[in-house]
N, CA, C and O atoms as a CHARMM CRD file, in Angstrom:
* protein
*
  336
    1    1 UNK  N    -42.97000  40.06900  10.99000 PROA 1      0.00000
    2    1 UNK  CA   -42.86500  38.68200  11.36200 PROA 1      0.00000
    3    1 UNK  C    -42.99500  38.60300  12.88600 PROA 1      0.00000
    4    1 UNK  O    -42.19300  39.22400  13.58300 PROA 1      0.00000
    5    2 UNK  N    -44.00700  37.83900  13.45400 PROA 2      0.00000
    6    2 UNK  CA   -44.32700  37.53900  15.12400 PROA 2      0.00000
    7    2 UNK  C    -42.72400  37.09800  14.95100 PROA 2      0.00000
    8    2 UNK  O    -41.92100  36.97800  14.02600 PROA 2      0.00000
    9    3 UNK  N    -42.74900  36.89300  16.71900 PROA 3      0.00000
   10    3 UNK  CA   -42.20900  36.02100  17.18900 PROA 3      0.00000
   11    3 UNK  C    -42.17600  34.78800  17.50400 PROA 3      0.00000
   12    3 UNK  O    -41.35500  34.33900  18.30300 PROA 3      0.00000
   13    4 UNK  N    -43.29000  33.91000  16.76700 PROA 4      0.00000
   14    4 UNK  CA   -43.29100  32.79300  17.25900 PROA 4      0.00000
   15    4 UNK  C    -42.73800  32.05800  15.75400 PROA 4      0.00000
   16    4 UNK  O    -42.13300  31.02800  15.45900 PROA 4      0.00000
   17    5 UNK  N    -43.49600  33.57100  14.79600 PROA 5      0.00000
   18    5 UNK  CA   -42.62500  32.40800  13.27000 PROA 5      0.00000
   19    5 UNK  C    -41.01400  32.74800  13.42400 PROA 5      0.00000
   20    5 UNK  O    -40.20000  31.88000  13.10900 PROA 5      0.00000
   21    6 UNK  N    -40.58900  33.99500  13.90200 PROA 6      0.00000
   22    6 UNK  CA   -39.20200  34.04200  13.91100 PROA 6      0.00000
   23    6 UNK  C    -38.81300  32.98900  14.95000 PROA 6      0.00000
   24    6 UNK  O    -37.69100  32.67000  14.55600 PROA 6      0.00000
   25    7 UNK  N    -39.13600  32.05100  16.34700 PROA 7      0.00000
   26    7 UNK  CA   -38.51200  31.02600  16.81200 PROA 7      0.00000
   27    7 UNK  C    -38.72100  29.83800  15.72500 PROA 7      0.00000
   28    7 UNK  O    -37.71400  29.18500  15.45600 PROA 7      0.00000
   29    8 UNK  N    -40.26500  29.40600  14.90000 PROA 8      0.00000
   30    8 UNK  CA   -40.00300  28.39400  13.59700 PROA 8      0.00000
   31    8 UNK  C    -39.35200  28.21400  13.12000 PROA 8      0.00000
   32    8 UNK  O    -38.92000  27.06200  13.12100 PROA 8      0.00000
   33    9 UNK  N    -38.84300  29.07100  12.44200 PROA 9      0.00000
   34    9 UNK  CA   -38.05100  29.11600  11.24500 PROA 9      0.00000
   35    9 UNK  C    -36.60400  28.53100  12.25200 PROA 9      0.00000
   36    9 UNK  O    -35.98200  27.47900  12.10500 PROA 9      0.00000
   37   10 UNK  N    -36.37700  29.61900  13.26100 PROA 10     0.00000
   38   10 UNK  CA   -34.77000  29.41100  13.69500 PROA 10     0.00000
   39   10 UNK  C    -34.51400  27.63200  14.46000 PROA 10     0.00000
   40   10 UNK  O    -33.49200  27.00500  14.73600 PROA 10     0.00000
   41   11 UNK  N    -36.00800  27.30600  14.59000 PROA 11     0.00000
   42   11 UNK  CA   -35.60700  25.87200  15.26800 PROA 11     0.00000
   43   11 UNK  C    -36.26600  24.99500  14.06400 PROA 11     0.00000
   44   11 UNK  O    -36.55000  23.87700  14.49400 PROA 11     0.00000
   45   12 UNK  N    -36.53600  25.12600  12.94500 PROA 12     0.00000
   46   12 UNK  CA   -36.87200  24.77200  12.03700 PROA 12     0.00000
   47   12 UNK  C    -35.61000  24.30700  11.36100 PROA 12     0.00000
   48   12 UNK  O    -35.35800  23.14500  11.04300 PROA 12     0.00000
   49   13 UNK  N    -34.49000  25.86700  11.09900 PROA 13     0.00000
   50   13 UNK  CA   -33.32800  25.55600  10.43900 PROA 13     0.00000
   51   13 UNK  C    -32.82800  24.87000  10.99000 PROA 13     0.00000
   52   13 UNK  O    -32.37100  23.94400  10.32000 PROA 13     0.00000
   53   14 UNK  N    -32.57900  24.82000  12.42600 PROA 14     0.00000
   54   14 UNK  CA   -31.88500  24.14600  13.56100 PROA 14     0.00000
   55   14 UNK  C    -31.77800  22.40600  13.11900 PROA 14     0.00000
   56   14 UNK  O    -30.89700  21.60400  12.80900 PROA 14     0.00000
   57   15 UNK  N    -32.86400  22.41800  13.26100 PROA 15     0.00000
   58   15 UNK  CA   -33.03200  20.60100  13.06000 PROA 15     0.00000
   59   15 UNK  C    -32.34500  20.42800  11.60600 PROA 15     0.00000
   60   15 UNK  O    -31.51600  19.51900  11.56200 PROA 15     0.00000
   61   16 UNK  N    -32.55400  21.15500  10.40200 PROA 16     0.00000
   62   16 UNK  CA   -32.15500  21.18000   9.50800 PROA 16     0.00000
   63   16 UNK  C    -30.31100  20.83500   9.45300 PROA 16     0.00000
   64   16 UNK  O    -29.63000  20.05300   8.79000 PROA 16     0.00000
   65   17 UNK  N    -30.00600  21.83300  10.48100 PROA 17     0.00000
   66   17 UNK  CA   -28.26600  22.14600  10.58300 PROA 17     0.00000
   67   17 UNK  C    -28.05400  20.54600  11.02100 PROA 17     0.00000
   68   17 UNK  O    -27.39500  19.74800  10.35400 PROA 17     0.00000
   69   18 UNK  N    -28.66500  20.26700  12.13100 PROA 18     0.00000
   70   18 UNK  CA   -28.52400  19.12900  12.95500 PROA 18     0.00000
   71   18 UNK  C    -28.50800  17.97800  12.05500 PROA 18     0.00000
   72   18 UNK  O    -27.73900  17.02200  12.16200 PROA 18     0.00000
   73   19 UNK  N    -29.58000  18.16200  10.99000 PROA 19     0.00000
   74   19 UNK  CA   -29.54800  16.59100  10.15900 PROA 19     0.00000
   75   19 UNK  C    -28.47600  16.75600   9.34400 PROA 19     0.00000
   76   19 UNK  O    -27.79300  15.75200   9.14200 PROA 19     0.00000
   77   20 UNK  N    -28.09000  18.00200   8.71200 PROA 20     0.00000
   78   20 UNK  CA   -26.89900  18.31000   7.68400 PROA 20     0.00000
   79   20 UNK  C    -25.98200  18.15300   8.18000 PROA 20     0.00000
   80   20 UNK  O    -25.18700  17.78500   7.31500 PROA 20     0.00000
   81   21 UNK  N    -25.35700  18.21000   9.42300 PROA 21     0.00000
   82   21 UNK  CA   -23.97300  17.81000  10.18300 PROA 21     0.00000
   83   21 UNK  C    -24.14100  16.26300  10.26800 PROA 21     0.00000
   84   21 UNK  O    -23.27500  15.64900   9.64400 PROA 21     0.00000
   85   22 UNK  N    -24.91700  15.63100  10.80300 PROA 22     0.00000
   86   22 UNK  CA   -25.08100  14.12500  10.75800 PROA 22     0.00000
   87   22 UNK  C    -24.50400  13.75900   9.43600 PROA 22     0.00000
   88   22 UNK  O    -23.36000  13.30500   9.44800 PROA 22     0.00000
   89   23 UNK  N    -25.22800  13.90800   8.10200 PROA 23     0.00000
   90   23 UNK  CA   -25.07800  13.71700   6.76900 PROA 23     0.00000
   91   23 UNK  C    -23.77600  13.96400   6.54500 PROA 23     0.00000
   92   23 UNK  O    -23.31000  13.07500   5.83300 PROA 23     0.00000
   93   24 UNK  N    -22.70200  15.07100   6.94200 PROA 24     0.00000
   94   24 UNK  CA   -21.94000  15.19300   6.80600 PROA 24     0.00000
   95   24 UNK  C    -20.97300  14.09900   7.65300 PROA 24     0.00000
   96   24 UNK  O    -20.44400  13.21200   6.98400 PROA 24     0.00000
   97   25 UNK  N    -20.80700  14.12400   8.63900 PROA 25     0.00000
   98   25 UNK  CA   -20.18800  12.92200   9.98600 PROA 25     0.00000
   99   25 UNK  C    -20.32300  11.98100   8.72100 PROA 25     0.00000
  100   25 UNK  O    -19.30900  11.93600   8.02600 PROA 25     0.00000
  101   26 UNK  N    -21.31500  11.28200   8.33600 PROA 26     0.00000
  102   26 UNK  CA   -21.44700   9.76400   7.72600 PROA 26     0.00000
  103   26 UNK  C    -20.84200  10.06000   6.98800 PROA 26     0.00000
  104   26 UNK  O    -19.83400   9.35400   7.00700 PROA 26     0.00000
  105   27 UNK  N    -20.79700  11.08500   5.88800 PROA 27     0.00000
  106   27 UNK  CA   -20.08200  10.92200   4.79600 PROA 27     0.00000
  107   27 UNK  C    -18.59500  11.29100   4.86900 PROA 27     0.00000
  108   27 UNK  O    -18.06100  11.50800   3.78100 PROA 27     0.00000
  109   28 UNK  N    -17.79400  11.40400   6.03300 PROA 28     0.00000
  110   28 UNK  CA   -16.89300  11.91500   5.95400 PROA 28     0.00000
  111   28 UNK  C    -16.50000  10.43200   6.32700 PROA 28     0.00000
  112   28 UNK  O    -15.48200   9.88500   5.90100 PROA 28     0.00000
  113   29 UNK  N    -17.61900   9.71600   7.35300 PROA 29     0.00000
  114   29 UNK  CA   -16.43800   8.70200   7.90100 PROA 29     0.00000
  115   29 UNK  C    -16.70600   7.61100   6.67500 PROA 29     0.00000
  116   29 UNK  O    -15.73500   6.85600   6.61400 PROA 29     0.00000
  117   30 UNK  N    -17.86900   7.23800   5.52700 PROA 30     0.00000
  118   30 UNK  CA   -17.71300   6.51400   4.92200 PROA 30     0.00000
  119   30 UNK  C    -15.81900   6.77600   3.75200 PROA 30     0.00000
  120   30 UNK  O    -14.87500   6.16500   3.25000 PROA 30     0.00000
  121   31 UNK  N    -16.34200   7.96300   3.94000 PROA 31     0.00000
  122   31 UNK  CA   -15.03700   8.16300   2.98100 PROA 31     0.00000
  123   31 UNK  C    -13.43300   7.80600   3.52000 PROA 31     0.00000
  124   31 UNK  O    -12.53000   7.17900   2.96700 PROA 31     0.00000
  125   32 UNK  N    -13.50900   8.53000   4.91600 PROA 32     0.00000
  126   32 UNK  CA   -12.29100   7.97200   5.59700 PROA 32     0.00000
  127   32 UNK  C    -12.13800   6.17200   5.61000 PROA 32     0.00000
  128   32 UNK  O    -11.05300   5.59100   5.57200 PROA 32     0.00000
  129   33 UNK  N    -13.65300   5.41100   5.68100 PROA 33     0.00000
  130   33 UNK  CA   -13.00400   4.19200   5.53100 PROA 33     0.00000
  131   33 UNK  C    -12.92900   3.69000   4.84500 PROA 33     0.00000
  132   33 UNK  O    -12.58900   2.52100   5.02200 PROA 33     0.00000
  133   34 UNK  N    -13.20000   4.20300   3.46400 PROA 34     0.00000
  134   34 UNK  CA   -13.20400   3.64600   1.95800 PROA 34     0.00000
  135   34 UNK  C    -11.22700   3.86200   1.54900 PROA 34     0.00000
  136   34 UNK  O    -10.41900   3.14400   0.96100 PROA 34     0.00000
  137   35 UNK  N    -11.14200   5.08300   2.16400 PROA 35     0.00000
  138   35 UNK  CA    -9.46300   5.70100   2.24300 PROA 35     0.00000
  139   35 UNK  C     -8.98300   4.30500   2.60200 PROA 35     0.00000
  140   35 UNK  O     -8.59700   3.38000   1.88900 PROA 35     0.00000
  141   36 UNK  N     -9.11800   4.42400   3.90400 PROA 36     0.00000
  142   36 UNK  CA    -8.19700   3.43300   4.92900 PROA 36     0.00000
  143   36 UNK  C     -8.42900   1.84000   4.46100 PROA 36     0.00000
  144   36 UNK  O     -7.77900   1.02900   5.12000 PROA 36     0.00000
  145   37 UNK  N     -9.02100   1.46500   3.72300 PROA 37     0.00000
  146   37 UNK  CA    -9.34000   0.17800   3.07600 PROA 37     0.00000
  147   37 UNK  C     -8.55400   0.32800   1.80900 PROA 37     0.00000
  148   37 UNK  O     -8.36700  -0.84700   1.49300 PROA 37     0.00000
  149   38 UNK  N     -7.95600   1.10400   0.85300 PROA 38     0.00000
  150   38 UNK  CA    -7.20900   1.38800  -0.21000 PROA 38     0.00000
  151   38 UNK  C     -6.25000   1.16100   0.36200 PROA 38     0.00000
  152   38 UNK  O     -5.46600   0.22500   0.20400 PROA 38     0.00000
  153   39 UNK  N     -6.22200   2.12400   1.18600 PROA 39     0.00000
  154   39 UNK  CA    -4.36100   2.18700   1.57900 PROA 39     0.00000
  155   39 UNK  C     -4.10000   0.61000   2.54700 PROA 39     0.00000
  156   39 UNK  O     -2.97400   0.24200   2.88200 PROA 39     0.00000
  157   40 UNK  N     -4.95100   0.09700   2.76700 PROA 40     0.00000
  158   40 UNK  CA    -4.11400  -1.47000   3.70300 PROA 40     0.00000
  159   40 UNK  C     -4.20700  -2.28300   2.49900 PROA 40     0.00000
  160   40 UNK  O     -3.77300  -3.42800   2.62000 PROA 40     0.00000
  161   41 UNK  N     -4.68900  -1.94000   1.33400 PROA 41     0.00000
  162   41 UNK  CA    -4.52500  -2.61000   0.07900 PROA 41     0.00000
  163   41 UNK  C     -3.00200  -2.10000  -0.59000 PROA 41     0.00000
  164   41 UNK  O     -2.02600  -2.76600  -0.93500 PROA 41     0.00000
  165   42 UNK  N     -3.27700  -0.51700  -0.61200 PROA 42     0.00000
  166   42 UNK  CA    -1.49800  -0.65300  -1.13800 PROA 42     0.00000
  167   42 UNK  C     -0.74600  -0.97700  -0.33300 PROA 42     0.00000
  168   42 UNK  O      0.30100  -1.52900  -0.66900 PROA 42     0.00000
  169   43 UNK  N     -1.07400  -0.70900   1.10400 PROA 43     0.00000
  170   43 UNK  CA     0.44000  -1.30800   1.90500 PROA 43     0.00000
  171   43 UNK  C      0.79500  -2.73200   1.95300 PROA 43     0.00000
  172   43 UNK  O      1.93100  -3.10900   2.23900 PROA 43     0.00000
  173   44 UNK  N     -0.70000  -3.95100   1.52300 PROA 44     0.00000
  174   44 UNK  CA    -0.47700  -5.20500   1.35200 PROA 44     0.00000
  175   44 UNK  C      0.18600  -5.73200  -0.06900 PROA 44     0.00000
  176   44 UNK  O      0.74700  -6.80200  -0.30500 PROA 44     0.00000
  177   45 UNK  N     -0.10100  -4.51000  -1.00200 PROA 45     0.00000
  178   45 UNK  CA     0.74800  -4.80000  -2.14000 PROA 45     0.00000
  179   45 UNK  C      2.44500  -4.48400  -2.31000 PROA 45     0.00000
  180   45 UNK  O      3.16800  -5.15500  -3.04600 PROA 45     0.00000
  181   46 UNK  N      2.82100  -3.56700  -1.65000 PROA 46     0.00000
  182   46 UNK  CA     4.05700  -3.27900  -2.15600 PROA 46     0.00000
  183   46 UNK  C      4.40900  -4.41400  -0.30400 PROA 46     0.00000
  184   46 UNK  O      5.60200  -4.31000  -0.01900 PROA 46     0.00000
  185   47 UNK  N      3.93600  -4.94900   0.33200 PROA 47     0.00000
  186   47 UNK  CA     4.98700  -5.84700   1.16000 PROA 47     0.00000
  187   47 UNK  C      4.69400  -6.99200   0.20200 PROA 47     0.00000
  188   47 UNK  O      5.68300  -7.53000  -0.29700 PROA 47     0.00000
  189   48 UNK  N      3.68100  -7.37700  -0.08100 PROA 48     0.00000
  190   48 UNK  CA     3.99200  -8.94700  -1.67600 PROA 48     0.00000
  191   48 UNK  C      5.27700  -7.89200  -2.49900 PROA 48     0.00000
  192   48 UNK  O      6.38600  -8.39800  -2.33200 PROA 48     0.00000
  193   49 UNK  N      5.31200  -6.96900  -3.07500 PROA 49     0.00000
  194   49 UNK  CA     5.98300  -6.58000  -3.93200 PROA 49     0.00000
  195   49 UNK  C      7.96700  -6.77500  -2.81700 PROA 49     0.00000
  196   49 UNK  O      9.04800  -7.21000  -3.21200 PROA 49     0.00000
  197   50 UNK  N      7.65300  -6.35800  -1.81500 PROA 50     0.00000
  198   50 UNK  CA     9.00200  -6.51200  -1.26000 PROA 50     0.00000
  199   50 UNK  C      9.65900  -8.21100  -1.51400 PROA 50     0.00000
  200   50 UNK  O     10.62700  -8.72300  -2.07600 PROA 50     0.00000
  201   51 UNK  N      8.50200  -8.64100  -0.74500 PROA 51     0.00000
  202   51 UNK  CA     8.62500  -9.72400  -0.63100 PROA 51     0.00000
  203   51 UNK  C      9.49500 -10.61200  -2.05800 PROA 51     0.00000
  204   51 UNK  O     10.61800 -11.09100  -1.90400 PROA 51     0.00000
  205   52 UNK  N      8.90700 -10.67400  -3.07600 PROA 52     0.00000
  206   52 UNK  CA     8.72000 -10.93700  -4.29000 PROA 52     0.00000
  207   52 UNK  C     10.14900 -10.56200  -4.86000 PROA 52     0.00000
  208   52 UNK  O     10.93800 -11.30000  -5.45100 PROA 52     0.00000
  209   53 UNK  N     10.26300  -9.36500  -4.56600 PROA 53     0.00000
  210   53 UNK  CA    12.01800  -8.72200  -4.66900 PROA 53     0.00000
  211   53 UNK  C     12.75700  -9.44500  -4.17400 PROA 53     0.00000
  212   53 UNK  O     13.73900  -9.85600  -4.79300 PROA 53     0.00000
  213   54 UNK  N     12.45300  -9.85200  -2.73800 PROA 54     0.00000
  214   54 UNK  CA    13.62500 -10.31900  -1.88400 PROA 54     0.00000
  215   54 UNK  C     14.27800 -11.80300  -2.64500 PROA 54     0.00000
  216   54 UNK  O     15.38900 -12.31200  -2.79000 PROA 54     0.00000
  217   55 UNK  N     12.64200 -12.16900  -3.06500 PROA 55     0.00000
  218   55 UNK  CA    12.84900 -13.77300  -3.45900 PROA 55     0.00000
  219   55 UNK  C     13.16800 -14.11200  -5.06000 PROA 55     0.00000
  220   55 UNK  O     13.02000 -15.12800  -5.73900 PROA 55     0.00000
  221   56 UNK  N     13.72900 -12.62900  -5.37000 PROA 56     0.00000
  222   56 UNK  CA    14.36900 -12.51600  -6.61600 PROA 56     0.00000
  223   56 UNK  C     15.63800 -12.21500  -6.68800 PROA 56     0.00000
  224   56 UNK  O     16.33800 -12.42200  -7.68000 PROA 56     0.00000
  225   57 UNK  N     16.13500 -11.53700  -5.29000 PROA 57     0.00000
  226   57 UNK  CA    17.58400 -11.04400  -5.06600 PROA 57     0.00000
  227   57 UNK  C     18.15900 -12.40800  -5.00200 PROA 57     0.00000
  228   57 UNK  O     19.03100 -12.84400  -5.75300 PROA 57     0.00000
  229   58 UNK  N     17.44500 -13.18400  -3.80000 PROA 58     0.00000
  230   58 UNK  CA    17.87500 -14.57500  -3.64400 PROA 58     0.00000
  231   58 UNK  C     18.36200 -15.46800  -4.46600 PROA 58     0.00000
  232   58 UNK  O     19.34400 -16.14500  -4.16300 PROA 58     0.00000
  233   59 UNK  N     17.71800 -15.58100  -5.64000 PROA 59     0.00000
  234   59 UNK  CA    17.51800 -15.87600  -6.97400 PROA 59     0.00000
  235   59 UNK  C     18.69800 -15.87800  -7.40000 PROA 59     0.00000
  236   59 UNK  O     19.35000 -16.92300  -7.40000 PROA 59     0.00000
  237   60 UNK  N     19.32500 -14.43400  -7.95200 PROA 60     0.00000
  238   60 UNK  CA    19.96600 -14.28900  -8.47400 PROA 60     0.00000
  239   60 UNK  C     21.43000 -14.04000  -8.12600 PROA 60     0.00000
  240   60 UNK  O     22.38200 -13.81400  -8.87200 PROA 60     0.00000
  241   61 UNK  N     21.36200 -14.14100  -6.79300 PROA 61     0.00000
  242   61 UNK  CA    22.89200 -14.56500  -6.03800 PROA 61     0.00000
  243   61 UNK  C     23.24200 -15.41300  -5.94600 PROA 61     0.00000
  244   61 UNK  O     24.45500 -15.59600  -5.83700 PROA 61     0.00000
  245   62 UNK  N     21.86700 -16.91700  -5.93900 PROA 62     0.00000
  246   62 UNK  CA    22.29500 -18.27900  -6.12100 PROA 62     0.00000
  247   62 UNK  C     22.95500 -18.43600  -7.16200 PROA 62     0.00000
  248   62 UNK  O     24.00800 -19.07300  -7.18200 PROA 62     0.00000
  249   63 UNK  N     22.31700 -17.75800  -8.40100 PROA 63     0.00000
  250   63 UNK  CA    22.46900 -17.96400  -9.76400 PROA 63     0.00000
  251   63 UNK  C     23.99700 -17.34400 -10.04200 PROA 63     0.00000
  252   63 UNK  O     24.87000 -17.67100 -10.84500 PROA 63     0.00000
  253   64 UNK  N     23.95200 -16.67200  -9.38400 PROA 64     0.00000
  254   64 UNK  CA    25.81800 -15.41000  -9.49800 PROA 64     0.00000
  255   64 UNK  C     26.44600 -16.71700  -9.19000 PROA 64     0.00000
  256   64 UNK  O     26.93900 -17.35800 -10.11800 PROA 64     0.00000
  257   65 UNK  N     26.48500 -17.27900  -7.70300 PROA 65     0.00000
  258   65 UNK  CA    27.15000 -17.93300  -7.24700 PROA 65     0.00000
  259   65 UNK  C     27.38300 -19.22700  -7.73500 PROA 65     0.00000
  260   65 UNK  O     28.57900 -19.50700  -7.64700 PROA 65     0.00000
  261   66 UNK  N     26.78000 -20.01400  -8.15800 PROA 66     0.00000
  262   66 UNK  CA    26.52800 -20.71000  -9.28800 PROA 66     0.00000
  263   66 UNK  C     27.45400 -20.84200 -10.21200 PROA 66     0.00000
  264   66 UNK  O     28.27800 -21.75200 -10.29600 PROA 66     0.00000
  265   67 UNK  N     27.22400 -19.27100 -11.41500 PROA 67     0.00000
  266   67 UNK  CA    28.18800 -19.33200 -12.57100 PROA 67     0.00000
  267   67 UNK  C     29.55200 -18.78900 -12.14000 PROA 67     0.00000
  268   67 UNK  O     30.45100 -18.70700 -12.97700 PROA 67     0.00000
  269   68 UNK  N     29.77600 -18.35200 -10.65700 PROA 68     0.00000
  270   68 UNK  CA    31.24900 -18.09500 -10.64900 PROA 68     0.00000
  271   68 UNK  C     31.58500 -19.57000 -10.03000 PROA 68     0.00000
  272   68 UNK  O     32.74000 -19.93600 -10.24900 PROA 68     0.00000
  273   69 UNK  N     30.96900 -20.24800  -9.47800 PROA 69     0.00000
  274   69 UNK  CA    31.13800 -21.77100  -9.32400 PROA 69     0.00000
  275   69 UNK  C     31.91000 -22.41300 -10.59900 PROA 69     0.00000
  276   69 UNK  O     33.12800 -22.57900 -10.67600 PROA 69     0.00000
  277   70 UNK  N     31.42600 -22.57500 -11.09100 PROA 70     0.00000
  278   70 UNK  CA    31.03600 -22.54800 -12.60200 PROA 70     0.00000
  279   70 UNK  C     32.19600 -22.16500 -13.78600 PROA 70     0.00000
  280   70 UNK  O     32.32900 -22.75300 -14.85900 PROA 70     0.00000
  281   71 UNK  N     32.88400 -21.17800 -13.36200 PROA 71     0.00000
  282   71 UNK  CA    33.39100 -20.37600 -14.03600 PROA 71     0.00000
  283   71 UNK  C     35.12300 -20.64800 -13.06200 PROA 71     0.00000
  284   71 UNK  O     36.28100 -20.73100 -13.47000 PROA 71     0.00000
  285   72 UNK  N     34.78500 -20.68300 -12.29900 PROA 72     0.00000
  286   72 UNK  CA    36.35300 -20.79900 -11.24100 PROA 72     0.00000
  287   72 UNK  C     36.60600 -22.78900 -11.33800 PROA 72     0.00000
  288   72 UNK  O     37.76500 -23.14400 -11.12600 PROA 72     0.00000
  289   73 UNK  N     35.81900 -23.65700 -11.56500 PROA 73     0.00000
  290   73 UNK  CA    35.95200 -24.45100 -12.11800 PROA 73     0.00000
  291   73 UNK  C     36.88500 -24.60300 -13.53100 PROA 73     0.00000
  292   73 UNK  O     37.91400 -25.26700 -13.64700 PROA 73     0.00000
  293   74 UNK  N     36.22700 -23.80600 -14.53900 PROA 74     0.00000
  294   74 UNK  CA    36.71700 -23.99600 -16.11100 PROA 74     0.00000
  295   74 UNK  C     38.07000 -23.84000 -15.91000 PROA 74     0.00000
  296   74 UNK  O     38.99500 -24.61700 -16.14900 PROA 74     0.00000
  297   75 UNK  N     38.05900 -21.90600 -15.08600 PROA 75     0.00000
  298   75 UNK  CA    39.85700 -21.60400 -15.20000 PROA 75     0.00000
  299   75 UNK  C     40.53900 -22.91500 -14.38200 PROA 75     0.00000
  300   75 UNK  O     41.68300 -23.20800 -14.73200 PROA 75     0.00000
  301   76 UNK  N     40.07700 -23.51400 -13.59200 PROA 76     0.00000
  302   76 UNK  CA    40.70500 -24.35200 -12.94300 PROA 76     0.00000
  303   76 UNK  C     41.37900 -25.49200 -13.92700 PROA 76     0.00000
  304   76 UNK  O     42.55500 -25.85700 -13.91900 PROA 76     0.00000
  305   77 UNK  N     40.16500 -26.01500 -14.89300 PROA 77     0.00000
  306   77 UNK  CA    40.86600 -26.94700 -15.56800 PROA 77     0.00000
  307   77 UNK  C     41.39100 -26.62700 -16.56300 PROA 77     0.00000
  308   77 UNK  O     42.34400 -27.31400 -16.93200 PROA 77     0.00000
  309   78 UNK  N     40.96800 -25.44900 -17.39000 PROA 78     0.00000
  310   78 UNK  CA    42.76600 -24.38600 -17.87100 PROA 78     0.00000
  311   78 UNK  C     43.73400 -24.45300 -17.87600 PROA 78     0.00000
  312   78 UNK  O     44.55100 -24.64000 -18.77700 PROA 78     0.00000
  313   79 UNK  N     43.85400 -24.22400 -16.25600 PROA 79     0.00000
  314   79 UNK  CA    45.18900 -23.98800 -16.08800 PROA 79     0.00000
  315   79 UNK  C     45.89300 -25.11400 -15.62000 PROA 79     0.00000
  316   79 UNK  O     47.12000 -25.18600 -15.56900 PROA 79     0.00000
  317   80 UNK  N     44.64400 -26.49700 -15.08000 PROA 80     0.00000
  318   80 UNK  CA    45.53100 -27.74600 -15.14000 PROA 80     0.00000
  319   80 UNK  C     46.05000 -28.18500 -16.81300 PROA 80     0.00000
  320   80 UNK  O     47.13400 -28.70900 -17.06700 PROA 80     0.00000
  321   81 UNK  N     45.38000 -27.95800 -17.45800 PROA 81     0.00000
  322   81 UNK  CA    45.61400 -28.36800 -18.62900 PROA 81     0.00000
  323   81 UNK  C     47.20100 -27.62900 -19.37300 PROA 81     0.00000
  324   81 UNK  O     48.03200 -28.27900 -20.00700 PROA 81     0.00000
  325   82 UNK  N     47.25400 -26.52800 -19.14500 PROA 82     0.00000
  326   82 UNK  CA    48.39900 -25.65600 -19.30900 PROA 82     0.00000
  327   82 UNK  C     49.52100 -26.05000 -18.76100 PROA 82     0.00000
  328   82 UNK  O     50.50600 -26.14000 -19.49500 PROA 82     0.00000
  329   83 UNK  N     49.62100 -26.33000 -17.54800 PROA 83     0.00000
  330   83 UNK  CA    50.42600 -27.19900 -16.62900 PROA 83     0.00000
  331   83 UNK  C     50.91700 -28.49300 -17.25900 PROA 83     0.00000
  332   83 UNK  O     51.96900 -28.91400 -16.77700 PROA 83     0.00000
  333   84 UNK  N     50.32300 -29.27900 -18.33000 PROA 84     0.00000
  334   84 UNK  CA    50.63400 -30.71700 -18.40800 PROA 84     0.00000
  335   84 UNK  C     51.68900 -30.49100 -19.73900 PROA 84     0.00000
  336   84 UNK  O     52.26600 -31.45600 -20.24000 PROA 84     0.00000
């Protein structure tokens, strides 16, 4: 093999390496931003999901508060009634 096909080939592969690292770069960063677009999707779901909790805790402390309302009432008139 001359030397001029052994520089071909080696700047031949060269360009080759060069386009295969490019190919690679794109596909790494399409993938990283296909990643990073999932994940600001789960992180936008579980803050609705917090959210959603919170406005269920709320819920149901009104609702507690409520039937011990509710409930401290009855004994109340109970025990007026017991009284008479």
């Amino acid at each position: 093999m001359s030397m001029r096909d052994v520089l071909r080939t080696f700047f031949g592969n060269a360009n080759k390496s060069v386009q295969l690292q490019a190919e690679i770069r794109d596909g790494i960063a399409n993938e990283a931003s296909l990643i990073n677009q999932r994940m600001k999707e789960l992180i936008a779901q579980q803050a609705n999901q917090a959210a959603r909790n919170e406005q269920l805790l709320k819920e149901v402390i009104a609702g507690l508060a409520n039937q011990t309302q509710t409930l401290n009432q009855r004994l109340k008139e109970l025990i007026e009634a017991r009284a008479k």
